[in-house]
ZAMARGU-4260 file (C-alpha; in steps of 0.2 Angstrom, whole numbers, plus 5000, padded with zeros to 4 digits):
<rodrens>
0) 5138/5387/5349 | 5145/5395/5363 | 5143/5414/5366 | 5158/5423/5378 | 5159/5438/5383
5) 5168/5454/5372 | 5187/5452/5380 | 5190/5467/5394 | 5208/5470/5386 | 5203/5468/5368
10) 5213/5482/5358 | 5206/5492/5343 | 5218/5483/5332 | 5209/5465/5339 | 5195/5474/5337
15) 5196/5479/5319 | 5203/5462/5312 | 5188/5452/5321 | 5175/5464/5310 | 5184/5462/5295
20) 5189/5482/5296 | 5175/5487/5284 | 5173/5504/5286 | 5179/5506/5303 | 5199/5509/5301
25) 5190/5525/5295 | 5177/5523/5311 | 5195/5521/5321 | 5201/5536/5317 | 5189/5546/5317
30) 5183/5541/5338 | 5200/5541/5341 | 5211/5553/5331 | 5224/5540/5327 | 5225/5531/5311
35) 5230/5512/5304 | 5243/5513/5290 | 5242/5498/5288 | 5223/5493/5287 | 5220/5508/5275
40) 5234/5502/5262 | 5225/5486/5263 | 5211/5491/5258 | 5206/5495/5240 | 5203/5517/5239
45) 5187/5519/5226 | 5173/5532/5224 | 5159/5531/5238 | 5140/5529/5225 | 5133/5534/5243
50) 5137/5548/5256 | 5125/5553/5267 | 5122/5560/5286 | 5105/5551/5294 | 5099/5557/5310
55) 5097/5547/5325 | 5097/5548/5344 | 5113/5543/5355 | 5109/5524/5362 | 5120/5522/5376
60) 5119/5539/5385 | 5107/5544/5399 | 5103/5561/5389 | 5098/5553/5372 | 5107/5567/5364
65) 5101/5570/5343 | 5115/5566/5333 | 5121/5563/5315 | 5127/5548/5307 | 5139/5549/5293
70) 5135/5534/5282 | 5146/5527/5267 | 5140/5515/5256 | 5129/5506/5268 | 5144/5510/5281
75) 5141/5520/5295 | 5159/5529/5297 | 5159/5543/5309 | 5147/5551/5322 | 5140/5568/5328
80) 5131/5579/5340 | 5117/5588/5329 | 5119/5606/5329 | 5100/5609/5331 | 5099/5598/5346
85) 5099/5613/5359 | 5105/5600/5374 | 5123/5596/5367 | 5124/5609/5352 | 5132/5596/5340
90) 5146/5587/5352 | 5146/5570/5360 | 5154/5564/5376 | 5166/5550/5373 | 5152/5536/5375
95) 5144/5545/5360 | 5157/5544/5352 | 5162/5526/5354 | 5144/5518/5352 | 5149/5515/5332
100) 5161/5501/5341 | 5144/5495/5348 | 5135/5493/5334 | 5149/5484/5322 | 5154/5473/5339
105) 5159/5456/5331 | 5156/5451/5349 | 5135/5457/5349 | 5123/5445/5350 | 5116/5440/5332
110) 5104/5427/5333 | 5090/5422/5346 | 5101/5410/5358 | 5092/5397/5369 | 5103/5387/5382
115) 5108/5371/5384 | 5118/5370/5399 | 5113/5371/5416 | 5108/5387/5421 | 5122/5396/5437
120) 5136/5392/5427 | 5143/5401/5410 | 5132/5398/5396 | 5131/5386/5381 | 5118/5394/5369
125) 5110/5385/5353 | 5106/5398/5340 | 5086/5397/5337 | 5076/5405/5325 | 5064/5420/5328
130) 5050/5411/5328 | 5056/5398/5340 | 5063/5410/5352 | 5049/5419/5351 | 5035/5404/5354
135) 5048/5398/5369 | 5046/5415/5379 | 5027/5419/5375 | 5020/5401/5380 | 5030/5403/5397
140) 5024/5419/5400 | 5006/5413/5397 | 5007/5400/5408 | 5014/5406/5421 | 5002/5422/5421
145) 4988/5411/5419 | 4993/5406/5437 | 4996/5424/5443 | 5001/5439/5432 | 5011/5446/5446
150) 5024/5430/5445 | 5032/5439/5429 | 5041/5454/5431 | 5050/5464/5421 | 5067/5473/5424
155) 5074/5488/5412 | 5088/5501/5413 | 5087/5519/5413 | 5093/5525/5397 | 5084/5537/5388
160) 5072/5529/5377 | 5053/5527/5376 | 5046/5515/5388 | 5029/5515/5374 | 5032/5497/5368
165) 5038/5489/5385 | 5022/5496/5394 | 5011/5492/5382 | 5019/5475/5382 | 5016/5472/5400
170) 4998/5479/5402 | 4993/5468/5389 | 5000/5452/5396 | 4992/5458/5415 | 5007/5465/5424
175) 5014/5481/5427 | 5025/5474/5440 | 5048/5478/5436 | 5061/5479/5447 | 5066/5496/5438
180) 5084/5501/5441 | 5090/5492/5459 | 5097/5509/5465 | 5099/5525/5456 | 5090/5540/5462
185) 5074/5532/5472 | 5076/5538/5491 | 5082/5556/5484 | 5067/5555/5472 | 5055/5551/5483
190) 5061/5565/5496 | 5058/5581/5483 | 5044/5573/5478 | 5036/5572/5495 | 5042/5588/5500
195) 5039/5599/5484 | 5027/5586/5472 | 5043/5583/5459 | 5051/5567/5460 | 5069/5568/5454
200) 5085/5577/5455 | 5090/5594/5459 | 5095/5608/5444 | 5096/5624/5446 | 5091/5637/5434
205) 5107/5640/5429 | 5102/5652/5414 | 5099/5666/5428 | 5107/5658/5444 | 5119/5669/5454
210) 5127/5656/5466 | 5125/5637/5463 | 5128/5623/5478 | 5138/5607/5466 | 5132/5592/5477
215) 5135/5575/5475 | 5136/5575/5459 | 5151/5577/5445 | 5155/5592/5437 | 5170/5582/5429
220) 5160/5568/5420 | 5144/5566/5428 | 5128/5575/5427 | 5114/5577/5436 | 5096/5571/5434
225) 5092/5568/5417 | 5106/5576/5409 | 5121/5572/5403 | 5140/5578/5401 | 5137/5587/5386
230) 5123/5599/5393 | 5129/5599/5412 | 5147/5606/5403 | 5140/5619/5392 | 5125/5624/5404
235) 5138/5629/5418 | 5153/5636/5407 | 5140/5649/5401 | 5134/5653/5418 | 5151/5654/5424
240) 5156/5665/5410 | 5142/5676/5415 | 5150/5677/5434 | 5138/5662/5444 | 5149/5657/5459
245) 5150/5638/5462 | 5153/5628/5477 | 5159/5610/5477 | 5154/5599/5492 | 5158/5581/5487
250) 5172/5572/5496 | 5181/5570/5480 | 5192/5584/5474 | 5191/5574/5455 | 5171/5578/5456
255) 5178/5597/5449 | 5187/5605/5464 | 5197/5614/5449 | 5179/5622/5439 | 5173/5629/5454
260) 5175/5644/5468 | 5178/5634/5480 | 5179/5614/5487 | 5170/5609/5502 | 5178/5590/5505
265) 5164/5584/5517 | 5164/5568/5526 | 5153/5556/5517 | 5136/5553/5522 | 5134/5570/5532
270) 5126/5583/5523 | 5110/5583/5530 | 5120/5590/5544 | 5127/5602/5532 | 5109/5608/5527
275) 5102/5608/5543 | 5117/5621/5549 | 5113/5630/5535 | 5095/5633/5539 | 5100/5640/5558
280) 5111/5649/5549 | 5098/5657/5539 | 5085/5659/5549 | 5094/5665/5564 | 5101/5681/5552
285) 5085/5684/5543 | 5086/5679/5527 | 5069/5672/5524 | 5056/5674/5510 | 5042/5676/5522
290) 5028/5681/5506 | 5033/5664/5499 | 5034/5655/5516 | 5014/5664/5519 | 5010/5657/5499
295) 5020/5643/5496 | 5021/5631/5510 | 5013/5624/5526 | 5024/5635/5535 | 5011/5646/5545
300) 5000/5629/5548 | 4998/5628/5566 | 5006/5612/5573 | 5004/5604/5591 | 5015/5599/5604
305) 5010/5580/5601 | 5018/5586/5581 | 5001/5583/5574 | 4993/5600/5564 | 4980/5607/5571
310) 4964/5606/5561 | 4946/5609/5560 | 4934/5598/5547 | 4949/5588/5543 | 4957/5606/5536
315) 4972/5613/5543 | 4973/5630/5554 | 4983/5646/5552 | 4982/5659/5564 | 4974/5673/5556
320) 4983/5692/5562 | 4969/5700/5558 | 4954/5691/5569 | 4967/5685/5582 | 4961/5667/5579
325) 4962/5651/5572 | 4956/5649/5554 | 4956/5637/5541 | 4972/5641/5529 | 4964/5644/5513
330) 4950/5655/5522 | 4944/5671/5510 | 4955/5688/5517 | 4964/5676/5529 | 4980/5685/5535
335) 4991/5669/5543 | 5005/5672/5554 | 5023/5664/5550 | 5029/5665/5568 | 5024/5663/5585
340) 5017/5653/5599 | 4996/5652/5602 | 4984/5644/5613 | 4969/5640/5602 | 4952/5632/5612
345) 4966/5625/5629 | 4981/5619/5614 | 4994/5626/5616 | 5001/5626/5595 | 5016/5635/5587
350) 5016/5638/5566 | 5027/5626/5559 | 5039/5641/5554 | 5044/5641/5571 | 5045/5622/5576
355) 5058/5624/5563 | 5066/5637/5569 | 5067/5629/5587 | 5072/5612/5577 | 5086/5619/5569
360) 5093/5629/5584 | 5104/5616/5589 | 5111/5611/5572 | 5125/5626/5572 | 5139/5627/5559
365) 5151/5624/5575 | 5140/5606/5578 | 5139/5602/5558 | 5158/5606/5558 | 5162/5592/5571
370) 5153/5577/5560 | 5155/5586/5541 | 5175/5587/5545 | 5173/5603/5539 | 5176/5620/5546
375) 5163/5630/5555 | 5168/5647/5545 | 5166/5636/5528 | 5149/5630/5533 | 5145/5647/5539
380) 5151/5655/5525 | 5138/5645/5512 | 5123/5648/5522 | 5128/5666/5520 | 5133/5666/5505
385) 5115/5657/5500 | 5107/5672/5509 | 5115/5686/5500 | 5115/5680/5483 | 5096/5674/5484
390) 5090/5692/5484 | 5076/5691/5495 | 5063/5703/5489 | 5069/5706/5470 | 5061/5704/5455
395) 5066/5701/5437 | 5054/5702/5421 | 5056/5685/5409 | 5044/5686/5395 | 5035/5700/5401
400) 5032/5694/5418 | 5035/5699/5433 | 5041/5686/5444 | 5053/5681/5461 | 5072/5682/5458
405) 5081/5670/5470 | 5095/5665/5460 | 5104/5650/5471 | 5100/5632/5471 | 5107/5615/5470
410) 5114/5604/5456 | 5112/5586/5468 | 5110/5568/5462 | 5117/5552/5465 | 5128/5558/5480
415) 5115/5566/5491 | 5101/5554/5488 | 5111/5535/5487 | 5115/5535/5507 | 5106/5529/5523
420) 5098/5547/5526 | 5096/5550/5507 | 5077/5553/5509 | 5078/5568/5523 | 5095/5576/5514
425) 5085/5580/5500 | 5068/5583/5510 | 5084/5597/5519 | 5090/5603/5502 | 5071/5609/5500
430) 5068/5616/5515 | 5083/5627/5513 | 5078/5633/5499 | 5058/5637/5503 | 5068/5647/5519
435) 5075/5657/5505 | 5059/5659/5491 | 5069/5649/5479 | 5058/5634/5473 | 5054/5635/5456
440) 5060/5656/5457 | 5068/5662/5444 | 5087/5659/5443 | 5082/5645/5459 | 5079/5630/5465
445) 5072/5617/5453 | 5069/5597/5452 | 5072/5589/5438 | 5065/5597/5423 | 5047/5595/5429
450) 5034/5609/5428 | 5021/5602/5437 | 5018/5596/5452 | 5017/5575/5452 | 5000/5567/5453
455) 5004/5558/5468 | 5008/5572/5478 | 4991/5572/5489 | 4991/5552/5490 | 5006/5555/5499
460) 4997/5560/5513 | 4985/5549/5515 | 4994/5530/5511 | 4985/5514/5520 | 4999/5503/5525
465) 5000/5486/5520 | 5003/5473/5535 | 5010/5460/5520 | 5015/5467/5503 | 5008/5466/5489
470) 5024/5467/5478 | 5044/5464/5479 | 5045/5482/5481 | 5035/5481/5497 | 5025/5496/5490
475) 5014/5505/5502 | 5019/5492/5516 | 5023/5495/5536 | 5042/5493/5530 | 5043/5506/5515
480) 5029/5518/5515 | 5027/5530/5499 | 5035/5519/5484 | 5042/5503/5490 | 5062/5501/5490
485) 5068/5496/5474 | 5086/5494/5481 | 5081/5480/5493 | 5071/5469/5480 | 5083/5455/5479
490) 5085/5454/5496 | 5067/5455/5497 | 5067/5440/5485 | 5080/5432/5497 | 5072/5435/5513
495) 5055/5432/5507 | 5049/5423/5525 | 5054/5441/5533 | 5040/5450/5523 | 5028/5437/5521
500) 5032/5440/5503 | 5034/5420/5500 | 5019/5420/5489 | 5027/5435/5479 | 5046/5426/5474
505) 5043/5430/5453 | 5043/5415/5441 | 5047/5423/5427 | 5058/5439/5421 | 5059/5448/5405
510) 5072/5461/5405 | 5081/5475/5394 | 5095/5484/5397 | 5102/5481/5414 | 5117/5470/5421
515) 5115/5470/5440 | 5131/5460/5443 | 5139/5475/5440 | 5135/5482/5457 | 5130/5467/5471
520) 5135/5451/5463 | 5131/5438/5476 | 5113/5446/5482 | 5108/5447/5463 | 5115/5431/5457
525) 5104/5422/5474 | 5090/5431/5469 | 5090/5429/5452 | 5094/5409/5454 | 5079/5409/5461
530) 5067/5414/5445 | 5065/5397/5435 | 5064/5406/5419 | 5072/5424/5413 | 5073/5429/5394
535) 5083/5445/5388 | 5083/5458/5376 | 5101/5465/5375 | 5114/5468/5362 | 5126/5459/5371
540) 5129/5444/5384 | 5127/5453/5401 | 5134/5443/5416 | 5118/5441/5419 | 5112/5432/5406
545) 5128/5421/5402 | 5126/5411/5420 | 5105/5413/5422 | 5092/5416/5405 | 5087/5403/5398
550) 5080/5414/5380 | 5090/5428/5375 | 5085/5440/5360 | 5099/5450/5349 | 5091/5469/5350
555) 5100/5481/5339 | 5107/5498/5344 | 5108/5512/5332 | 5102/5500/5318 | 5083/5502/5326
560) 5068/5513/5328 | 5066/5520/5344 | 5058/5533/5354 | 5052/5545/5359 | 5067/5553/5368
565) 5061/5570/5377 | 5076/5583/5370 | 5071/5596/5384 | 5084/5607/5392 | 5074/5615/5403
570) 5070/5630/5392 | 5065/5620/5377 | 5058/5606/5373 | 5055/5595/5358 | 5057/5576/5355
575) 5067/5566/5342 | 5068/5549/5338 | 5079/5536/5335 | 5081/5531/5316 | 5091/5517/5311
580) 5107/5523/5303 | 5108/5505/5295 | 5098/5491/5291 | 5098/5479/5309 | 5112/5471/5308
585) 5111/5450/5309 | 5099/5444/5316 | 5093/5460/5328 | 5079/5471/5331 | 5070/5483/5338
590) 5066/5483/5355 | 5047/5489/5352 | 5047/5474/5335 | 5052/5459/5350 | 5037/5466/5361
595) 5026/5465/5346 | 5033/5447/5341 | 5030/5442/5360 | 5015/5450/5361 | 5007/5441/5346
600) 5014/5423/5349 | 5005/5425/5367 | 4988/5428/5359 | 4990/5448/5366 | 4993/5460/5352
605) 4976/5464/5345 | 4958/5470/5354 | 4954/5479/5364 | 4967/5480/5378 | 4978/5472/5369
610) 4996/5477/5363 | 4993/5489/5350 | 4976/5496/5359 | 4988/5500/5375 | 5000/5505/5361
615) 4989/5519/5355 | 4987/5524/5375 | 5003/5525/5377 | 5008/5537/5361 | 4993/5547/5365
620) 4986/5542/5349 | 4968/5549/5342 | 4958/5547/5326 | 4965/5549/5313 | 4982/5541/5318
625) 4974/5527/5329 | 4984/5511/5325 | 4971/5498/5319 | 4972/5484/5334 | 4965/5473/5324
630) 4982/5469/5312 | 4999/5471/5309 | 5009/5485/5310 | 5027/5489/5305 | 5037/5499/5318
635) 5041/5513/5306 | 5021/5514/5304 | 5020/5515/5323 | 5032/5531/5326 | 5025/5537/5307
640) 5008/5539/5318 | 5016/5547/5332 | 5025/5561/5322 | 5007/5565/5312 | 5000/5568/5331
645) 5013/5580/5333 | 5006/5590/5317 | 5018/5584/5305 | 5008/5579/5290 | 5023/5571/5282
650) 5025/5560/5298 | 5041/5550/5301 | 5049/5558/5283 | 5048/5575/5293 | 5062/5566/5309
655) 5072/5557/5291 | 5076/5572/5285 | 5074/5587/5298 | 5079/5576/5314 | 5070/5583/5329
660) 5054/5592/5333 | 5058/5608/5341 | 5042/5617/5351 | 5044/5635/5353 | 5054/5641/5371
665) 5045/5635/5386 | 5037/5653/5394 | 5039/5659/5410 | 5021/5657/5413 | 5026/5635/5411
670) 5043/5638/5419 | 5040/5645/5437 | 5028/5639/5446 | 5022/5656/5454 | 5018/5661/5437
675) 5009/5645/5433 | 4987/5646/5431 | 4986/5640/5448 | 5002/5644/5457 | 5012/5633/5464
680) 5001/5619/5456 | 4988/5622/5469 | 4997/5613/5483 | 5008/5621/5500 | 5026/5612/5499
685) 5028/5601/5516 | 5041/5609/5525 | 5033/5599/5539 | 5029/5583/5537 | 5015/5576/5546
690) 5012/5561/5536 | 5029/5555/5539 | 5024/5555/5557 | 5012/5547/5555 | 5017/5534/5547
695) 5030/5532/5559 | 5016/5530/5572 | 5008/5519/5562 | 5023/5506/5559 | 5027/5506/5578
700) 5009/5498/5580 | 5012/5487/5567 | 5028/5479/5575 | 5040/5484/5564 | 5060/5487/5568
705) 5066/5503/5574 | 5078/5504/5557 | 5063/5505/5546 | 5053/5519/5555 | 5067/5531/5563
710) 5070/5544/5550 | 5049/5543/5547 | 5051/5564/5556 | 5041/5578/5553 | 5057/5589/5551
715) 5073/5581/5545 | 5081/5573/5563 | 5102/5572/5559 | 5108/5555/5568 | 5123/5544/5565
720) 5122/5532/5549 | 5123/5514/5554 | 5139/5512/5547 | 5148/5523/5561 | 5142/5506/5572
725) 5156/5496/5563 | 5170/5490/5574 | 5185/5499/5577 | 5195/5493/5564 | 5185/5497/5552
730) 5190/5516/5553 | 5187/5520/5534 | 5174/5527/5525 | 5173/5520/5508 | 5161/5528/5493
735) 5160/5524/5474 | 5154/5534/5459 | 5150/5537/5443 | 5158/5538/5427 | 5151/5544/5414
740) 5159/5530/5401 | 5149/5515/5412 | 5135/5526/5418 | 5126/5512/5410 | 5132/5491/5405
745) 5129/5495/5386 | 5146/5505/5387 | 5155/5490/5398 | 5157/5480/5383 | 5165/5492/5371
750) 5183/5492/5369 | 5186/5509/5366 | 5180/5516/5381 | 5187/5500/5389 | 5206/5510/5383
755) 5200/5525/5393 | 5198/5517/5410 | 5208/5500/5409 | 5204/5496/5426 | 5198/5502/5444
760) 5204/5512/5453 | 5205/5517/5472 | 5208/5534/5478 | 5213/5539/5496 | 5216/5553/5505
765) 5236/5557/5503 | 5238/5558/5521 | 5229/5542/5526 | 5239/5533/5512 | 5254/5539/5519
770) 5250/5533/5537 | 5244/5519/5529 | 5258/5515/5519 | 5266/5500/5525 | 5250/5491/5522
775) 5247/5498/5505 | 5257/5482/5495 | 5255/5479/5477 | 5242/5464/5479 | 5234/5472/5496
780) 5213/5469/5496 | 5200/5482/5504 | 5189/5472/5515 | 5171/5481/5518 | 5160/5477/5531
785) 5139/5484/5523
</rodrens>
């Protein structure tokens, strides 16, 4: 048998005749809003003996948005947001819409498929059974951990989903070791996380927020961290309704220059210049939140000319207004100062406050304006803006407490972090914000939808680095201090001899839901090549797959159970679960069923710190809901332990037949951290950085290049991108993005978003086109130089 890929110009008519049109000339026009004459008379009219809705949880978006599956007799017809889910208040985006096309794909994978052709070229596939698919992939995996566990690896997507059964799967087979998704949001991640303990994207509390920075991410069809259209949409329509302001800065005017106050058109890959403008701006008019400065961050630490802190018994030093002198920061009754210069025992130290403020003095709007290509006044303008509408000094009341109003922040994803500086932007898009009293404030500046501060936050500070890695993320290591670099594993895999990770090039790769061919062909395609054995869980034939597993397994999509998928909006929070709308179709299952088939054919799913012992970790299981690890268990069983956990004595019924497990409103006293038990999570946010100097110090010793320890700064240091090196003719700047249909592969092979956005497109400045222009024919090519 020979597997091809779903056609990129298949039609819905195509479509429709392949899966023999049952129930989905109804499904057309329903997604669509068209209809097919001509299929409906063909087909016989009768009464349904089966009607029903059956809740479930979108597969294919990042959000995992609750939604309701209209199903016919046995035939899911027509799909919708579930009115009680309080992220996309009964709507879909069009992915959501389309996934039914997924499910009833005649082009999905059905049976286990083992290959029979050399591996690098397109793929000829025998159809297996289970078993033999199964015993294949366990007895490699076992012998290849029996040489080293860390030689298999594992590589998954970023879809909203439980990662219970994949972990669990893992530990028990020695390895905790994936490759994660190659780019997404890691260098922005990392910088919040650093700088303020939270480790994702910005959102700003836009139930209360006055005036709202849109950065690098797409009010149009984007999102940013961890939510999707549907929620972004309806979250900033009300706000606007309500009178927030909103500024774009994004070089595209299709990001939502049209939704907004006004569009900033910045020149890609600047705006830590931006930021840094902005906080001379601020700072030199006064608009600083100096109780939160004094209370929140390392602000007032005392820091020496050599950019070391001053300390005393390995604590940092303040200088205390009230003695005169130098005392430990979290002294009883101590009264630091936020400015000034001191001597303190011959060393002469300045607070960090005003390291900063002499940092940034160079970094005027009139200097940003030369490399943002943007105007001094516009760059001005938002820094003032900022100030004003953060009302520095105001309070607000939420749920009977009294807490800090700052009502500005930034929504930033993809486009501030997924850029040479990316780490330092978004350590800037903090510090701005702790100028102005406005991390975690009410109406402010927030990270994700965290309300708590990252367990890693202190190990930041204190990380041995490796002179030879121990992974191919090169975690902890003289080249990638604090979380590896998940973007450069292939090339790691590539290059091992310039890591000395040649004893580190995997053998063996499970992976679910990912296709990098879709972003770096050739580096991926090297590096893949070069693991003798990869098997797959995916619903479809990635490129991946087609030209390099050698064992790939049909999961199934809405016909599974899944979860747990976190349905929080940032003011509630609840779970639901993904509940199969149909009986798997062919030969599929669940994700969480293959783990457990592996995990048993290796010898690994019962006992002590097997699957299912890891399993009941991993759910956060305890007596009486433990899963017995010493037999079988149905998946349904599985998540019917989970939902008892939650309280629900009726257990998985409860999710059949209400949904979703909504808590009660998160409080103020969870929401803001000044509010939280110990405020601000007991740590000061790093508006200086004296690790990263550190670590800076410690990779120059170690030998390594310039490129890999330059933007290791205390403060955020603006210089050009490596790019800007290119030769002359290069005199382009070229970016991608995000669309929302292909945010992730599962959507690339569905044919009715496929009719949405036929094909790529490039889009260019109208004046450099026209000067361009007699270049610009019909089979021109855009050559890139990385």
């Amino acid at each position: 048998m020979n597997q091809t890929f779903v056609p990129s110009n298949l039609t819905r008519r195509q479509f429709l005749k392949a899966s023999g049109v049952t129930g989905l000339a109804v499904l057309g026009s329903s997604l669509y809003g068209g209809s097919f004459p001509n299929v409906l008379e063909a087909a016989p009219v009768k009464a349904a003996s089966e009607d029903k809705w059956i809740t479930t949880t979108c597969w294919v978006g990042k959000q995992g948005c609750v939604m309701q599956a209209h199903v016919v007799d046995g035939v899911a017809i027509d799909l919708r947001g579930h009115p009680d889910d309080t992220r996309s208040l009964g709507r879909l985006c069009v992915k959501g819409n389309a996934q039914l096309m997924s499910m009833y794909d005649p082009y999905r994978l059905k049976t286990p498929l083992v290959r029979t052709n050399a591996k690098g070229e397109p793929g000829k596939w025998k159809e297996v059974s289970w078993d033999e698919a199964l015993k294949l992939v366990a007895d490699k995996a076992n012998e290849v951990r029996a040489r080293d566990p860390k030689k298999l690896i594992f590589q998954t997507t970023g879809l909203k989903q439980s990662f219970a059964g994949r972990t669990a799967f893992m530990g028990a087979m020695g390895n905790s070791q994936t490759i994660g998704s190659i780019a997404c949001f890691q260098t922005g991640g990392d910088g919040h996380g650093y700088t303020i303990g939270m480790n994702s994207g910005g959102n700003a509390d836009l139930r209360y927020a006055e005036y709202v920075l849109v950065w690098g991410t797409s009010l149009k069809d984007g999102g940013p961290s961890g939510v999707c259209w549907t929620l972004w949409q309806t979250q900033m329509r009300e706000a606007r309704k309500r009178g927030m302001k909103a500024v774009l800065i994004d070089p595209r005017r299709e990001a939502g220059a049209n939704m907004v106050d006004e569009w900033l058109p910045i020149k890609p890959t600047t705006d830590l210049a931006f930021l840094l403008a902005i906080a001379n701006v601020l700072i030199d008019k006064g608009y600083m939140d100096e109780k939160s400065l004094l209370d929140a961050t390392n602000a007032p630490f005392l820091l020496k000319a050599d950019g070391h802190l001053l300390k005393k018994d390995n604590k940092e030093l303040v200088w205390d207004t009230k003695s005169n002198s130098a005392q430990p920061f979290d002294a009883k009754d101590v009264a630091p100062a936020l400015k000034g210069s001191y001597t303190v025992d011959g060393t002469a130290v300045k607070t960090v406050f005003e390291a900063l403020k002499e940092h940034v003095a160079k970094n005027t709007p009139e200097w940003a304006a030369e490399i943002c290509g943007l105007p001094a006044a516009s760059i001005r303008k938002v820094a003032l803006d900022l100030g004003e509408h953060a009302h520095i000094g105001k309070t607000i009341v939420v749920d009977g407490v009294t807490l800090p109003y700052r009502p500005v922040g930034f929504m930033s994803y993809h486009g501030l972090a997924q850029q040479e500086l990316g780490f330092q932007t978004a350590r800037a898009c903090d510090i701005v914000m702790m100028i102005l009293g406005a991390v975690h404030a009410v109406g402010g500046h927030r990270v994700g939808f965290n309300n708590s501060v990252d367990a890693s936050f202190k190990r930041l500070d204190s990380i041995k680095l490796l002179d030879k890695p121990k992974d191919v993320w090169l975690t902890d290591t003289k080249w990638y201090p604090m979380g590896g670099a998940r973007s450069l594993v292939y090339h790691v895999i590539n290059n091992p001899q310039k890591y000395g990770a040649e004893a580190l090039i995997p053998e063996m790769l499970i992976t679910l839901g990912g296709n990098p061919f879709l972003s770096n062909v050739a580096e991926a395609k090297k590096a893949l090549a070069k693991i003798k054995y990869i098997a797959g869980l995916e619903c479809h034939l990635t490129e991946e797959l087609d030209y390099l597993a050698d064992v790939v397994f049909p999961a199934a999509t809405l016909d599974k159970y899944d979860g747990l998928v976190n349905i929080t909006d940032t003011y509630h929070e609840g779970y639901a679960l993904r509940l199969p709308i149909i009986p798997s179709l062919y030969q599929s299952k669940a994700d969480m069923e293959i783990y457990m088939g592996l995990a048993e054919k290796a010898g690994v799913l019962f006992g002590k710190d097997g699957f299912l012992d890891r399993l009941n970790t991993e759910l956060r299981l305890k007596e009486p809901n433990l899963i017995d690890i010493n037999k079988p268990i149905p998946v349904r069983e599985v998540f019917d332990k989970w939902a008892k956990q939650q309280g629900k004595a009726e257990g998985i019924a409860y999710f059949e037949q209400k949904g979703l497990l909504l808590y009660p409103p998160i409080p103020a006293n969870r929401r803001y951290a000044p509010a939280w038990k110990t405020p601000y999570g007991g740590i000061k946010y790093r508006m200086y950085g004296e690790s990263l100097l550190g670590y800076q110090e410690q990779m120059k010793k170690m030998g390594v290049d310039k490129i890999y320890y330059q933007d290791f700064t205390g403060f955020p240091v603006w210089r050009e991108p490596t790019m800007n090196q290119s030769p002359a003719e290069y005199d382009l700047t070229f970016t991608d993005y995000k669309s929302l249909p292909f945010f992730h592969s599962q959507a690339t092979f569905n044919p009715l978003l496929h009719e949405q956005n036929p094909e790529q497109r490039l889009q260019m400045n109208s004046r450099t086109a026209a000067a361009k222009g007699p270049a610009l024919k019909p089979n021109w090519s855009l050559k890139t130089r990385r």
